[in-house]
N, C-alpha and C positions, 0 to 999 in steps of 0.2 A: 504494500500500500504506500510506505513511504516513496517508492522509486517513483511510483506514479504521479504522487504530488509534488515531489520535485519537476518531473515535468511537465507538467499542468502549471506549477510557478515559471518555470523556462518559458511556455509558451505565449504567459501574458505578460512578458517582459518584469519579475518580480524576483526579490529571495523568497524564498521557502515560509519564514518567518511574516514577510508580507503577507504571501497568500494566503496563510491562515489571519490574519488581519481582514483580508477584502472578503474570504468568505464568511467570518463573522459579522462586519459590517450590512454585508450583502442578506445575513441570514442564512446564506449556501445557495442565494439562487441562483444560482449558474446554471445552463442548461448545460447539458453533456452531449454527445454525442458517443457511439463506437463505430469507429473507420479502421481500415488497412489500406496501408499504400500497396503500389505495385509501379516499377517501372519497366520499359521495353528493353532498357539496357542493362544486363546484368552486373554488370561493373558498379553501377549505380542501387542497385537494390542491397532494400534492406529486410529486417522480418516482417513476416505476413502476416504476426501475432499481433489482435484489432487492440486498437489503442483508446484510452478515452479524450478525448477533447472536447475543450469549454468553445461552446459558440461564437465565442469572441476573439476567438483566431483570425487569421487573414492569410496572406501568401507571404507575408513577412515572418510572422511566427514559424510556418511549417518550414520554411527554408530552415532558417536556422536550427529545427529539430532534427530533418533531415542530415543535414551538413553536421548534426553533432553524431546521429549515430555514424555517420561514416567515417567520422574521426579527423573530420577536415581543419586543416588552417584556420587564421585568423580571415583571409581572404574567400576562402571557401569557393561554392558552385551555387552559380543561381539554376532557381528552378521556378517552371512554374506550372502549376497545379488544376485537374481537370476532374472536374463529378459531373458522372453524366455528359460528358461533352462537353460540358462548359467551363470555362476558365476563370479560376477564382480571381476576383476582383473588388472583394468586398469582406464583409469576414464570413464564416462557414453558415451561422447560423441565417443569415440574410439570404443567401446564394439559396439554403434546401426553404426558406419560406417561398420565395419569389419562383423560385422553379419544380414546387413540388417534389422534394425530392422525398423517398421515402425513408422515414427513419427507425420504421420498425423491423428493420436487420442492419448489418452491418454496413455504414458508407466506404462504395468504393472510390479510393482517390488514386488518381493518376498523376506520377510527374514527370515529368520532361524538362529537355534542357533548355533555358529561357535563350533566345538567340541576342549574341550580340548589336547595337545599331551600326548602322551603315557606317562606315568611311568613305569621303569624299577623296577619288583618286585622283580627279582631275577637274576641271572645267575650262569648256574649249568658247574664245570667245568667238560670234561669226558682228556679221556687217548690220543684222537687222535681228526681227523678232525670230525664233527658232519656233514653227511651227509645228513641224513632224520630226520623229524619228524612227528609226529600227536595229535591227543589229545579226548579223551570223556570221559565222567563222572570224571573231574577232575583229571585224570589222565596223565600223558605225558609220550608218548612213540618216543622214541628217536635210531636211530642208526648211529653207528660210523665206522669210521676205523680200530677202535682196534679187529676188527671181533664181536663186540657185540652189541644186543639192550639190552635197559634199559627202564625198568619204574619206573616213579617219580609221587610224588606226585606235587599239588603246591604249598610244603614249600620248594620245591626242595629237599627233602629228598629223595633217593634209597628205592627203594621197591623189583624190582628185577632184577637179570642182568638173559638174555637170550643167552645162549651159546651153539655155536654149529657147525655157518659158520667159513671157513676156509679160509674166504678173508673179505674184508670189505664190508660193509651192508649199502648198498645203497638205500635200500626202507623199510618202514613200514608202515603198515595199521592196522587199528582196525575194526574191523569185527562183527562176530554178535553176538549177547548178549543173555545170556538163564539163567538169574538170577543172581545170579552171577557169572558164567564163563561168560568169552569171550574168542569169537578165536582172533588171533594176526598175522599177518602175516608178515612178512621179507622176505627180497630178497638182494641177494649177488652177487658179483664179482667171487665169488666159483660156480657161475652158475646155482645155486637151487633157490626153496622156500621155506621158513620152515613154518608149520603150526602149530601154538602154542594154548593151550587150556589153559587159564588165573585163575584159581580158585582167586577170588579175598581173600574170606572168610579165603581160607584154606590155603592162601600166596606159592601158589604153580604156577609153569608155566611151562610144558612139551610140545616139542616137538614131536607131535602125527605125523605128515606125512612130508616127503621130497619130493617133486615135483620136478624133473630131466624132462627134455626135449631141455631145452635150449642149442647153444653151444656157448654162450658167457655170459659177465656177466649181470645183470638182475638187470638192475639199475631203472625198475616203474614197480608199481604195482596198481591194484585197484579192490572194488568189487562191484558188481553188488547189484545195488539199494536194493534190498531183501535183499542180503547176504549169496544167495546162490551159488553164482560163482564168479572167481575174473581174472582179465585181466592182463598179465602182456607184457611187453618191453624190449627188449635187444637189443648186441652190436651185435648179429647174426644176426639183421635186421627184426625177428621175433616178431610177437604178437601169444600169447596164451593163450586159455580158460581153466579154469580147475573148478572141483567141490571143494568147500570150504567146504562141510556140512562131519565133522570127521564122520570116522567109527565108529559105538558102537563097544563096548569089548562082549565079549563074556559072556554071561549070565551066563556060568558054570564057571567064574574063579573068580567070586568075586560076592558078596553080601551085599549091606553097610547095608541091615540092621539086618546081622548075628554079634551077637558080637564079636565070633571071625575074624573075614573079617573085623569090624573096626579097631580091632589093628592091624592085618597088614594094613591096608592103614595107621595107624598113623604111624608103626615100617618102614614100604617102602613105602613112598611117590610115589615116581616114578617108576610105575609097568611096564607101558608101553610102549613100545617095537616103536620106531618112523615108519613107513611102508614107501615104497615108490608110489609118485602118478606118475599117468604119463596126458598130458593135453588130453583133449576131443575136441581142435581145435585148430588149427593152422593158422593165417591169414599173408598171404605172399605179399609185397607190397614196404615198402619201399627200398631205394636204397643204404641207412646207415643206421646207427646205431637209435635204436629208443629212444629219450632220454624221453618221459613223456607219460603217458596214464589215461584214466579218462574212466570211464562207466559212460557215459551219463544219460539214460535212459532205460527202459527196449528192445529197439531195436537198439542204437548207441552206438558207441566207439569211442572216438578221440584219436588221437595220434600225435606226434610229432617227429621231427628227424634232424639226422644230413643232411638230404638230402635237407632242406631247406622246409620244404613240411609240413601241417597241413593235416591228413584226416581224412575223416567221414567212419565207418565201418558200415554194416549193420549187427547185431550179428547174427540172424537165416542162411543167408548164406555165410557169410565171406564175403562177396564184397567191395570192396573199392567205395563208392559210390559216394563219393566226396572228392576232392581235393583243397585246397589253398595255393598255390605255394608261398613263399617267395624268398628274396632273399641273406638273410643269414641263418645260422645255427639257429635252432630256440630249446632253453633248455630247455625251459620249459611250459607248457600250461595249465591252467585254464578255467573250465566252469561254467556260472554263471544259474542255472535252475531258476532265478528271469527275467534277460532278454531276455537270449537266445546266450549272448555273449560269442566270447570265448578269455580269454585274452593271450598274449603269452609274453616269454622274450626270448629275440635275443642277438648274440652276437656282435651286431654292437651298442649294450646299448639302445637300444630302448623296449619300453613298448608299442604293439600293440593292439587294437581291432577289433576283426576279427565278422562278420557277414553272418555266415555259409547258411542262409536265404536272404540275400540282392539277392533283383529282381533290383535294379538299376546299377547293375558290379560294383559299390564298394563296395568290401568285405571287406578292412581293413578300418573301419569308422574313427579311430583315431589312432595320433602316442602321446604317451605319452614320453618326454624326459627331464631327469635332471639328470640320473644315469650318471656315468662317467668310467663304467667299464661291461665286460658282464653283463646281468640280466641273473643270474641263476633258479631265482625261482620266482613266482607268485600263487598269491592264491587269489579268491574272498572270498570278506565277506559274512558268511553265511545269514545275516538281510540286505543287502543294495544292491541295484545292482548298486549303483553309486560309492561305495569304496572296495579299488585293494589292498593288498600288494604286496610290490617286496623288492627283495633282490640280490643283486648285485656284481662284483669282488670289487669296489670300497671301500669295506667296508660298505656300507652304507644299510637300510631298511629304506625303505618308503611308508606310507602309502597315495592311490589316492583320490582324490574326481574325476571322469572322466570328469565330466561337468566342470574340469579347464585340459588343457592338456598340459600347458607352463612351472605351475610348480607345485608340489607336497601341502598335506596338512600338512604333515611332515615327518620331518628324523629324524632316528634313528639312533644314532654313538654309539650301544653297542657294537660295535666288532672292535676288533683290527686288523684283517685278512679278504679275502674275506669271503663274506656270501655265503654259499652252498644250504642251504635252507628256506623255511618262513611255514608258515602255518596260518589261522586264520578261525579255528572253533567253537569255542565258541565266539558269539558277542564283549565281555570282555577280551579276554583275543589274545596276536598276540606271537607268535613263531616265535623265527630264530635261525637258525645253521650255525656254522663259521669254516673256517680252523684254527681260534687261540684257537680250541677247546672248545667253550663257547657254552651252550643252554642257551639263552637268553628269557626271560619271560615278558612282557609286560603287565599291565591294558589300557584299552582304552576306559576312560569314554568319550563315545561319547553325541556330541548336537543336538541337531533337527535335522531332515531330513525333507523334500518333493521327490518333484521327485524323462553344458559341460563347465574348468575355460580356459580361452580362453586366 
């Protein structure tokens, strides 16, 4: 009995001597609890034997219980703790009132290893506002107002500027890969798309085709899972399909492996002649302007808009299949192919989670709120279906854990101006783009996972 009051005193920050003080005071009302931890890494685990805990714990207290039976430093391991899925963010007894949890058997609690905040690796300045970006094979591909994309590496060194649009470049994508070329795609305010073919080797990057169809600016784009089609969005109210896979050149005008046909390609780089495409579908629906688009999968498209409206496309016949109505303007949208979720950012500052598949009528399953300015942009992590970035007018990016929805795992204050855009495609590594003109570069040594911070 003593060892347990001494940790029952440990756990509300007291000696021994106190606690019996506060429970006298108190009378003994303390509620109790019996839990057992369990964690996914055994190195990390401790006994399975239920312990009792006073309600008045938090994720501070059990850290420190943990880290004692493991025998750790003064420094120790942070952790942090999950009942039921959800991430302690309050103290125990708060968490099982507000979430039901049952307490006529033993609580089970989870913990995991709390992840580090990001480090700022870099930030690359450009000429104007940084509206889009993306990122593969260590590369970042970047567009601005200045009418140009850019590719960087990640010492943030210039690799190549891509010129061509005649307004500012609102979308970029990276496309598909055939050694090393890739295609690159951009989309502008100028009302096109440009279709770029990337020689990595030969540090070369031509615009092979101009895509015309649109009659507004052409602020998303995206391609189709393969990479063989790409979806885009405009301010015409317009979604359109078109073919991504470049024309070959013509057999008779050039030969690389004639010697004379290598010095001309080494003497003329750029032979080729940009073509114009035109789209191969057109999908008509929203009622504004369309501000985000994703290809889902090989038979859906979502899209987003100013009409307040999230929809489900069916690709093979254009049909608007399904709708989720909002109630403000909604900028930006992200799909997670881990859950099934789709995340959005609204101009009313909220961070939602939309459930395209919910058979119980609620679609939006959670509102995520701490931004203090629109959210412009949102992106799931490509490894986790439980953490979101967003980037917002506030200045601010932040990274989610969803399983907390009250407040964020962290923030980011690398920008001096709103945030335009995020991205987080490499596990490692998180992207954002700001009107004070900064691509900003983050590491994100993350900690354990399993699996909502409430």
């Amino acid at each position: 009995m003593t060892r347990e009051l001494v940790m029952e005193a440990r756990l509300i920050g007291c000696t021994l001597p106190q606690f019996y003080l506060s429970k006298m005071a108190t009378g003994g009302d303390i509620k109790y609890f019996q839990a057992r931890f369990s964690c996914a890494d055994e190195k990390y685990a401790v006994s399975k034997a239920p312990f009792s805990l006073p309600g008045t714990v938090g994720s501070p207290e059990l850290n420190s219980l943990i880290n004692g039976m493991l025998k750790q430093g003064e420094d120790g391991i942070n952790f942090d703790f999950l009942i039921n899925g959800t991430l302690l963010r309050s103290t125990l007894i708060e968490l099982v009132e507000k979430h039901g949890v049952s307490t006529e058997s033993v609580i089970e609690i989870e913990y995991v290893l709390k992840s580090e905040a990001p480090n700022l690796k870099c930030s690359i300045l450009h000429d104007d506002w940084v509206s889009c970006i993306d990122m593969t094979f260590k590369r970042i591909l970047s567009g601005s107002y200045d009418y140009l994309a850019r590719i960087w590496n990640m010492k943030g060194e210039l690799e190549k500027e891509l010129k061509g649009h005649t307004a500012a470049v609102k979308g970029v994508c990276w496309g598909r890969t055939d050694g090393e070329n890739s295609t690159i795609l951009t989309s502008s305010q100028d009302q096109t798309i440009r279709i770029w073919e990337w020689s990595e080797g030969g540090d070369s990057c031509e615009c092979i085709h101009v895509c015309k169809g649109h009659a507004g600016s052409v602020d998303c784009i995206g391609f189709s899972p393969e990479r063989q089609k790409f979806c885009s969005g405009s301010w015409d109210k317009m979604i359109k399909i078109w073919s991504a896979v470049p024309d070959k050149e013509a057999s008779d005008e050039i030969d690389p492996e004639r010697d004379e046909d290598r010095k001309r390609i080494k003497a003329e780089p750029s032979r080729r002649k940009a073509t114009t495409r035109t789209p191969l579908q057109t999908m008509s629906g929203h009622t504004e302007a369309v501000s985000s688009i994703q290809w889902v999968d090989a038979t859906d498209i979502i899209s987003s808009g100013w009409d307040h409206c999230i929809r489900v496309w069916d690709v093979q016949t254009g049909i608007n299949k399904n709708s989720l109505p909002g109630k403000k303007v909604i900028t930006s949208i992200s799909h997670s192919n881990l859950s099934g979720l789709i995340a959005s950012g609204s101009t009313d500052n909220y961070v939602r989670l939309w459930d395209p598949k919910s058979e119980d009528g609620m679609i939006v399953k959670s509102t995520l709120s701490s931004h203090q300015g629109w959210v412009s942009s949102v992106c799931w992590s490509p490894t986790s279906q439980y953490e979101l970035l967003s980037g917002a007018y506030d200045s601010k990016v932040k990274v989610w854990d969803i399983r907390s929805t009250q407040s964020c795992l962290h923030t980011l204050e690398c920008h001096q101006d709103k945030v335009m855009c995020v991205a987080w495609k490499e596990p490692e590594v998180l992207l954002s783009g700001g009107a004070d003109n900064q691509l900003a570069v983050h590491m994100y040594n993350k900690g354990g996972t399993t699996s909502k911070e409430e």
